[in-house]
ROKEPA-37596 format. One record per residue (C-alpha): residue number from 1; residue in three letters; x, y, z. Coordinates in pm, 1 decimal, always signed. Example, Ala and Ser with C-alpha at 12.3 -4.5 7.8 and 13.67 -1.06 7.14 Angstrom:
// residues 2
+------+------+----------+----------+----------+
: resi : resn :     east :    north :       up :
+------+------+----------+----------+----------+
:    1 :  ALA :  +1230.0 :   -450.0 :   +780.0 :
:    2 :  SER :  +1367.0 :   -106.0 :   +714.0 :
+------+------+----------+----------+----------+
// end
This chain:
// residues 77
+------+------+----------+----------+----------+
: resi : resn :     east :    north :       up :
+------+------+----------+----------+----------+
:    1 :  UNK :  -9033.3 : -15129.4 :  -2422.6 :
:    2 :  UNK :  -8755.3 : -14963.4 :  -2635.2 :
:    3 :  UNK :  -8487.1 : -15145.3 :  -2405.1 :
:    4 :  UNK :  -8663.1 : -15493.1 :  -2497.8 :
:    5 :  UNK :  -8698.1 : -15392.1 :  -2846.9 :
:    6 :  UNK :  -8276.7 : -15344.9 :  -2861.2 :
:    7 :  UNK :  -8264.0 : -15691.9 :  -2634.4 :
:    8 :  UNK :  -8453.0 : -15884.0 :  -2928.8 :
:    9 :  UNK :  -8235.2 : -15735.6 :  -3173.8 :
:   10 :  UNK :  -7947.9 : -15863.8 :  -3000.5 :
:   11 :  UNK :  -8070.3 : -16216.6 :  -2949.9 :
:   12 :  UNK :  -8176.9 : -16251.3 :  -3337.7 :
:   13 :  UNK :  -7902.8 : -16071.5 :  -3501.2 :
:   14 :  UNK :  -7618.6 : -16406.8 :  -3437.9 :
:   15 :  UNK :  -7866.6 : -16606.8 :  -3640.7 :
:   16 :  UNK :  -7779.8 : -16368.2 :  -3958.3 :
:   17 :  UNK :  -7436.9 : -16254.7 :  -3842.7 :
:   18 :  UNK :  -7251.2 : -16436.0 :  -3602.1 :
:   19 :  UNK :  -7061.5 : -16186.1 :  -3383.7 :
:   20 :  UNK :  -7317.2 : -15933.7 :  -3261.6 :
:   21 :  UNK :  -7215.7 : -15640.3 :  -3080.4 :
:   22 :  UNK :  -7448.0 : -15453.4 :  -2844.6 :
:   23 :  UNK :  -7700.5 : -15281.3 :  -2926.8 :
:   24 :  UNK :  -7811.3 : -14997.5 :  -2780.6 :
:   25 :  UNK :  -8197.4 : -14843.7 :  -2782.6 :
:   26 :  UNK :  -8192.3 : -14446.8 :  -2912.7 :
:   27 :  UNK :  -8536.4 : -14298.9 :  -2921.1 :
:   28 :  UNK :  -8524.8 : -14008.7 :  -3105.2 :
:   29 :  UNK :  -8797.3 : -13731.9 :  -2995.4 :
:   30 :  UNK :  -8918.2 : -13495.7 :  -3298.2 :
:   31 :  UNK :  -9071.1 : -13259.0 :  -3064.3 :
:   32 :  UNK :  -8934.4 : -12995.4 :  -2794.5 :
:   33 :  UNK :  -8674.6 : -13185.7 :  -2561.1 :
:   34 :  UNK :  -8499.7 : -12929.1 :  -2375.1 :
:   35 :  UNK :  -8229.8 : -13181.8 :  -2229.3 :
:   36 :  UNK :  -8141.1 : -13245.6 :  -2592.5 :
:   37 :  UNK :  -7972.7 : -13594.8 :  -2501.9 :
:   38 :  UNK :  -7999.3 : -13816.8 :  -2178.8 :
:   39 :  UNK :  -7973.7 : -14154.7 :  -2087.0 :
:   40 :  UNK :  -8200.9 : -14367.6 :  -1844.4 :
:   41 :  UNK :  -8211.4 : -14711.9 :  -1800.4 :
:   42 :  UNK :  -7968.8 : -14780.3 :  -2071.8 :
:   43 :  UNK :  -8210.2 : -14646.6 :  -2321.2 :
:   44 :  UNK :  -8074.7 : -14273.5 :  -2485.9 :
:   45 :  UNK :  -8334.9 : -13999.1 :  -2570.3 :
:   46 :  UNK :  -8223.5 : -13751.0 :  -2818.5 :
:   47 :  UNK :  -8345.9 : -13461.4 :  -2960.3 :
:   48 :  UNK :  -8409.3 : -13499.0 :  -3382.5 :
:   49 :  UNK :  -8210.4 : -13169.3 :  -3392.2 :
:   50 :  UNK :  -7908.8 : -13313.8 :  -3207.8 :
:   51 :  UNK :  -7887.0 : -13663.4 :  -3357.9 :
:   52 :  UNK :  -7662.4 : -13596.9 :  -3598.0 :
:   53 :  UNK :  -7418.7 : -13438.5 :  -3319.1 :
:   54 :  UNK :  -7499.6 : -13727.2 :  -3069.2 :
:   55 :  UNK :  -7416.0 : -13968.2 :  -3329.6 :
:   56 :  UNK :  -7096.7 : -13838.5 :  -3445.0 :
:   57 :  UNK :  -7029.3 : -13813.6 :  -3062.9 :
:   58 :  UNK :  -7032.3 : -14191.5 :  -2995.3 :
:   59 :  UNK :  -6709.7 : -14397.5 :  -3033.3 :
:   60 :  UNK :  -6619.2 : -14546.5 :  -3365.2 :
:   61 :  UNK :  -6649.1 : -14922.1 :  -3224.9 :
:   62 :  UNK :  -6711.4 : -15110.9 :  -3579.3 :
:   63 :  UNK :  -6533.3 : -15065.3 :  -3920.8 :
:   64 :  UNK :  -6670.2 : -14961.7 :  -4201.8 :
:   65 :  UNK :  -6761.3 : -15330.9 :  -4337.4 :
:   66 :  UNK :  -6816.7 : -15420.5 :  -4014.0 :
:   67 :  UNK :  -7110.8 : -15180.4 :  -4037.6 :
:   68 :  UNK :  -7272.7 : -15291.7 :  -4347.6 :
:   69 :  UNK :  -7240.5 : -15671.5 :  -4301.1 :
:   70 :  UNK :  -7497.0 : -15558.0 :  -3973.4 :
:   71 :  UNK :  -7674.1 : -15347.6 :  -4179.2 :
:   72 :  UNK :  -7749.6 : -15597.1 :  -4450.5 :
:   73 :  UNK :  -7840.8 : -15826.4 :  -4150.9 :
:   74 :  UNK :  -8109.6 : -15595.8 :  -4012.3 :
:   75 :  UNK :  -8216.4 : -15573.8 :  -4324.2 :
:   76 :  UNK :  -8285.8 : -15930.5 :  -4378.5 :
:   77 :  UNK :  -8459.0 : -15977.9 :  -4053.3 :
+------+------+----------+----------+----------+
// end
């Protein structure tokens, strides 16, 4: 489900911004997860306490505008 949710994404996004990069499904569990991140089937779970951490973990793949110009196509989906 979340992993099909991220695949749509993907296949509408080039309609409102041409080059897509991947996207990648993060479910984000407000509630007691004692793994506090983990990864199956391509999909990431992560604790709402350790987002921030997980987040700033993750490689810097897009710049800056690269960012917003997805943004603002999410946005207009």
């Amino acid at each position: 489900m979340f992993r099909g949710g991220a695949i749509g994404l993907r296949k509408t996004l080039p309609a409102h911004e041409p080059s897509c990069p991947f996207v990648h499904a993060v479910v984000v569990v407000w509630g007691e997860y004692p793994d506090g991140a983990s990864e199956v089937e391509r999909v990431a779970y992560v604790a709402g306490t350790q987002l921030t951490n997980w987040l700033r973990s993750r490689p810097m793949a897009l710049s800056p505008a690269r960012r917003d110009a997805l943004a603002r196509a999410v946005q207009r989906l």
